[in-house]
Structures are given as C-alpha cells and as structure tokens.
N, C-alpha and C positions, 0 to 999 in steps of 0.2 A: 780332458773335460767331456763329461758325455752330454747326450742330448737334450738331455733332464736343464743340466746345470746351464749349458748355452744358453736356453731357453729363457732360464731363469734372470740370465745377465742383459738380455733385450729387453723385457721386459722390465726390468730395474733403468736401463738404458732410456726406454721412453715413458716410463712412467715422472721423469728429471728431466728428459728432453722434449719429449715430445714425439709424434708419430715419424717413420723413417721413408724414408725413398725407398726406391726398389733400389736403386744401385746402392745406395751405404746397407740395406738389409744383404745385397748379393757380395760385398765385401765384406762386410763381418763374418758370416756363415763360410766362407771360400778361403780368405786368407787372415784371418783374424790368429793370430800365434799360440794361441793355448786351443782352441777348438775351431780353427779353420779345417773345412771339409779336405782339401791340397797341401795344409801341413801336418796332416797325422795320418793318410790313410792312402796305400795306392790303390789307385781310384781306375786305371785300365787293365784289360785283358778278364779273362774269365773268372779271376779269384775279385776281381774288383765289380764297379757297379756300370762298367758299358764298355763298349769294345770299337775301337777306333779302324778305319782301314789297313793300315801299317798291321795292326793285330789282325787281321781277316785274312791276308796273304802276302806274302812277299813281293808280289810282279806290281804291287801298287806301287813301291817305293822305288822299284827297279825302272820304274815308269819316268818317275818324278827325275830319277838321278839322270837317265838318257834326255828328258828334256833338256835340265840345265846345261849337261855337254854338250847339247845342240845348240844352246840360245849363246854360250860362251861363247863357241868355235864362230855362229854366225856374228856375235859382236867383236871379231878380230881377235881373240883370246889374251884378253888382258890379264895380264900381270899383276899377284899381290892383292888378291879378291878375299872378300869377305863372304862365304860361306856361312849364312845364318838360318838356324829355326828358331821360330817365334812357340813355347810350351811342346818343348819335344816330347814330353810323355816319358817311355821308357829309354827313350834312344832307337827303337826300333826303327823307325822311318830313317831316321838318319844314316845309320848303318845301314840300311837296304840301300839306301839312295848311293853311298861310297860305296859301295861293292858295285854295284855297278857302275857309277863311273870309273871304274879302276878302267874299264876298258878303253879309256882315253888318257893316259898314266899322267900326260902333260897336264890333265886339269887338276885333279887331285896332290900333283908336286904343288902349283901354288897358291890352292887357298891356305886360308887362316880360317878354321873353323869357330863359329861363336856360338852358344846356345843361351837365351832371353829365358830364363825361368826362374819362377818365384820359390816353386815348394821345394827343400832341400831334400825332399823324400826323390824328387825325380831327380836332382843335380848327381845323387850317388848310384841313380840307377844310369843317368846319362854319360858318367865318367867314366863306369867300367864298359860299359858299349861300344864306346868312343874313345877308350884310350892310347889307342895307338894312333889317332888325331890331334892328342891332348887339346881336348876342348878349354877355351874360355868361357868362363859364365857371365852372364851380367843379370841386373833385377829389370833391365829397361831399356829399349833400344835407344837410348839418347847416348849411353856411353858405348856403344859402338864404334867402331874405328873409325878413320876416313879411310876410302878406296871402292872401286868399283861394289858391288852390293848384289846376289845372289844369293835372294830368300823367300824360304816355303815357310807356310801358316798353316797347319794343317786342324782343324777344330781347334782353333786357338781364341779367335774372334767372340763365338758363340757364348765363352765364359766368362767374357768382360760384363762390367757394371752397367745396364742400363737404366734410364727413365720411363715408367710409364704414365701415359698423357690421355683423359678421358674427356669427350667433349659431349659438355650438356648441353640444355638449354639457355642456361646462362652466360658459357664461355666454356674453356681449359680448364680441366683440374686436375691433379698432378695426381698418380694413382698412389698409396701410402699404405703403410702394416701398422697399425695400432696394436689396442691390449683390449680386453675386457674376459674381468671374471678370470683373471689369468692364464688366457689364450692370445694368441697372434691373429690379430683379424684386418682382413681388407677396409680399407675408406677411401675418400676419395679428400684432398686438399682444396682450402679458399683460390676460388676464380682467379686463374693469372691468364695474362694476353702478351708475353714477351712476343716480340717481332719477330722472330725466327720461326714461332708455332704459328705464328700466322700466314707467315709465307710459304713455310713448308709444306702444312697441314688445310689451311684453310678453308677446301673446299670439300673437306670431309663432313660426312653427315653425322646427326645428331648419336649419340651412345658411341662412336668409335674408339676404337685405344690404337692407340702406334706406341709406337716406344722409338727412343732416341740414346743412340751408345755414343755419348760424348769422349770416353776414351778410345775407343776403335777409330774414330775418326780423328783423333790427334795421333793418332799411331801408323794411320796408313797416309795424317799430312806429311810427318816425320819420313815416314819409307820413301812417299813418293818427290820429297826434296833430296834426300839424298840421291834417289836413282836419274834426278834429272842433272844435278852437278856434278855426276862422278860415274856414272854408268850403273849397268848391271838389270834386272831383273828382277818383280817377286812375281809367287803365287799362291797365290790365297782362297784354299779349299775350307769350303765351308757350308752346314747346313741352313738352308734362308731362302732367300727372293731376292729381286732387285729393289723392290722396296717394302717400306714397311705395313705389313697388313696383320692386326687385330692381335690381340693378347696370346705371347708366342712363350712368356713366361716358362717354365717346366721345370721339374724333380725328377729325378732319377734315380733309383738305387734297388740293387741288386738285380739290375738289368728289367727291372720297371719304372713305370710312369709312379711319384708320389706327391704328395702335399708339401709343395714346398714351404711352408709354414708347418710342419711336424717335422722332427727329429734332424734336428739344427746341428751342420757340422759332419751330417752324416749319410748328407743325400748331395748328390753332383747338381747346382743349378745352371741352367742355360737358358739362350733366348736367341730367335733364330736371327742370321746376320742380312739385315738389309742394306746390300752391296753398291745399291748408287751413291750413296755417303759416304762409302770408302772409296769410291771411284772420284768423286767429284773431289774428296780432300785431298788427295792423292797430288792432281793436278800442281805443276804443270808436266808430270808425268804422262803419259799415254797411257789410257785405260782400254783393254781387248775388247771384244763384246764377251759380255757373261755367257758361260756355257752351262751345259751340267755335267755332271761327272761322271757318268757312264758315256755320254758322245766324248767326250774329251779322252778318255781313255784307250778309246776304240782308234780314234785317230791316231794315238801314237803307237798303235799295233801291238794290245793288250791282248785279243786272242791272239793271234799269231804267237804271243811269249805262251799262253798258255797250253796254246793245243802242241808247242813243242816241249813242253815241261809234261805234259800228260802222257806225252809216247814211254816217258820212263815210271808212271806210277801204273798201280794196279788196285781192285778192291776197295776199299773203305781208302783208304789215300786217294784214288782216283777220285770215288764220289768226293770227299771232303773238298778235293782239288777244283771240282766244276762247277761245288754249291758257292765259294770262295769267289771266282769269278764271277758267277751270276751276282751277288750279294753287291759285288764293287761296283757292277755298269745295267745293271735291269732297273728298267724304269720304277718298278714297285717296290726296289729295293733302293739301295743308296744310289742309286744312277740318277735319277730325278731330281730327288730329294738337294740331294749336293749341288753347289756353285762353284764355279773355278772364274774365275779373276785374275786376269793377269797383266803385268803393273809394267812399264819400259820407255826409255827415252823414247822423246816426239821424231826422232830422227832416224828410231832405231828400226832394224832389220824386223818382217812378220813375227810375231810369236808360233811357234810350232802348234798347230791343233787347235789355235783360240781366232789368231786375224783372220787368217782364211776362210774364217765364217760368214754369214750374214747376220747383221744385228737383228735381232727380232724377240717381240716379248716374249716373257718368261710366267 
C-alpha cells in the first residue's frame, strides 16, 4: 500500500473516530500489516533510510559482546542464559557481539539466543545471520524464557509509541493529528489532569510538550523484574536524555529529517528515549548512572581495538576506518548524542564502564 492510500485510510480512520494520539498514529504508520513502515520496507544500512552503529563499524558490537563476557564471568558465569536483543535490525550487532565473544568459548556454549522482533522483513534477515545460533523469535519479551537474562536494546526504545502532552493555560492537553481539507494536521485534545502528569510534569511552565512512552516503561519494568529474580544484565543504548525535554517527535527517510505526517509507511518515526522512566520502572533492579556513548566506549578500549585494526588497513579503508570510529564516540557525532543504561541485580558486581562513574547530569 503506498503512501497516497495510507494516508487515505487515516483519514477515513478519524474522520469515524476521531483525532489520534501520537502513539496509535506511530503504530499504525510503523507496524500496521499492509502499509507499516518495518513490515514492507528494510529500513537500515545505506540502501535503507538511517544507519544504525552496528552498520558504522564492527568494533561497536565487538564492544558490546566483550562486555557481556565480562558482566557474565564477573556474575560467576551462570548456566543456561538467555542471550536477548530487543529489534536486532539485520542481525549485524548480534553477530559482531558472538564473534567476539567466541573468545570466551564457555559463554557462547551456554546461552540460548532469543531475538524480540516484530517486522518478519528483519526475522529472515536475522536468521540467516544468526544461524548457526538457531535464533528463537518472539513478538514480546513476556514470552521469553525464565533464566538468567543478558540483554542489549540497541535503538530499539526510540521506535516505540509515545504520548505527547501540551501544557496551556488552562491545564494538559494531549498533543493529536487530526484531518482537514484532506491533510494530517496537528491539535491539541480537551483539558485532562490525570495524577501522574501532575506529578511527573507539574512544574513545567506554560507551552511545554514532554511526551510519555507508556510501552518502554512496561518493557524495561518486565527486563528489570526478571533481572532482579533470576540474574543477568541489560543495556540499553539509545538516542535521548535522562529526561523528557520538548517535542522530540521526528521523520526520517532517505537519511533525512521529513514530515512525519507526509508519506505514511514510508518514513522511519522516532522520539527520543528519556531514560529515568526506564530506570525507575526497571526497579527493583539496579540502575548504572547514564553515560553517553562515546565515554562508554572509550572505557571499554574502543581505540585501543581500533588503532590495532588500522595497523592492517591502508587508503580509503584506512580513512573509512577512522571516520567510523570518530562517528561512534565524538561528541558531535553519536558520542553525545547516545545514552547507555545499564540495568543489574541490587547485589550485583560494578557494571564494566557505567558504575565506576560519577552520577552527574546529562
């Protein structure tokens, strides 16, 4: 279905219903079965409309795999683990992450790998990636196993549905996509004061927007109940803050900024992840201090991999190879920008490159 006819069906949709939320608008357009943007279209790497880390260099995923065999080996390396990514994309991160943990053979013998993914466009690109893992799939981390729990989010968060919440003069009003003249247009919803926006929000001044990802935070209460009954670890890399500051809404396609209300199904939408909400639901897990992603990198001896990966290039490989690292951990680049979060029993052993920090704002 193309963008024309989506379009078409929203507006049919709330001319019957009524104006939509931001999350049931970021649901329909995202995973809706005939013209969801992640069921018809792959959506990373350079033929697609954004390019994720995992796609920018290998030593990112080589990163992520030597942590977990670190966080394992320091949680006394339990037996019959759960191996999970939450929207693995093409498989690439996942596969970089097992290759190099291969260099600890004992971790790799006993997980069970699981992969949480919706669009069956990525489940056929994650099986032949990963098949010598033979991946499980699921739609949802509820039907996840029980056992310890070792798991990466990597821009996984940012795609979820949220809410957004405008405060006037008169109260809260819930931000909405209406129709006129048959277009997709902004409004704002009648006055609501639920107790939550009051508590959360309430001393926000007049015109602000937050927005509120009611599924992220059931997602990371889920992670962080299981990680407090049965062990294990997540991390949760992600574009955002620690908290929620002003209309973070966005379009994307063909590796630019677009209208997310023009060409429905056929632009990537996001909104950036504000991480004290998944920290707080998380509980009674232990939450790290938020980092960003180029100091968190560095710590776990990102140049070091690099400038020994660069002794064997040369040329246009070389440059390619140094812009790659720069891109992953420079402030002006995804180093800033990015949050790492990372998630562990209240009991448990530092997290490698996130405890041994100082909390301090973001």
């Amino acid at each position: 279905m193309g963008a024309g006819r989506a379009q078409d069906r929203l507006l049919r949709r709330i001319a019957q219903s009524g104006p939509l939320s931001v999350a049931e608008f970021m649901t329909e357009a995202l995973l809706h079965p005939e013209f969801g943007y992640y069921m018809k279209k792959p959506a990373i790497g350079g033929g697609g409309d954004f390019v994720t880390a995992p796609e920018v260099s290998q030593i990112f995923g080589e990163m992520i795999g030597l942590w977990l065999v670190q966080v394992w080996s320091d949680q006394g390396r339990p037996s019959d683990v759960n191996l999970v990514e939450l929207g693995g994309g093409r498989g690439t991160l996942m596969a970089d992450i097992l290759r190099a943990a291969k260099l600890l053979p004992e971790f790799t013998q006993t997980i069970r790998l699981h992969m949480v993914e919706a669009s069956p466009l990525m489940r056929t690109a994650q099986a032949e990636a990963l098949e010598q893992y033979q991946p499980q799939f699921h739609n949802t981390i509820a039907t996840l196993p029980d056992g310890p729990l070792y798991l990466v989010a990597n821009e996984f968060f940012d795609a979820l549905p949220i809410r957004q919440f405008q405060k006037g003069r008169d109260g809260w009003h819930e931000r909405q996509i209406g129709a006129d003249q048959g277009a997709l247009i902004w409004g704002l919803g009648h006055v609501i004061a639920p107790d939550w926006i009051t508590a959360r929000f309430g001393d926000m001044p007049e015109g602000a927007i937050v927005e509120v990802n009611a599924a992220a935070e059931a997602i990371a209460s889920d992670i962080g109940r299981r990680i407090d009954a049965q062990g294990g670890a997540a991390l949760l890399i992600d574009y955002g803050d620690w908290i929620s500051a002003g209309d973070t809404f966005q379009a994307v396609k063909d590796h630019r900024y677009a209208d997310p209300l023009v060409d429905i199904g056929t632009s990537d939408l996001t909104a950036h992840v504000a991480f004290q909400p998944l920290a707080a639901s998380a509980a009674p897990a232990r939450a790290a201090p938020l980092q960003t992603q180029g100091l968190f990198l560095e710590r776990l001896g990102i140049t070091a991999r690099a400038q020994a990966l660069a002794q064997k290039l040369h040329g246009d490989a070389l440059q390619s190879h140094i812009a790659a690292h720069r891109r992953l951990t420079h402030p002006e680049e995804m180093g800033q920008l990015f949050k790492v979060l990372g998630l562990t029993q209240q009991s448990a052993p530092a997290l490698p490159g996130l405890d041994d920090l100082e909390i301090r704002d973001m």
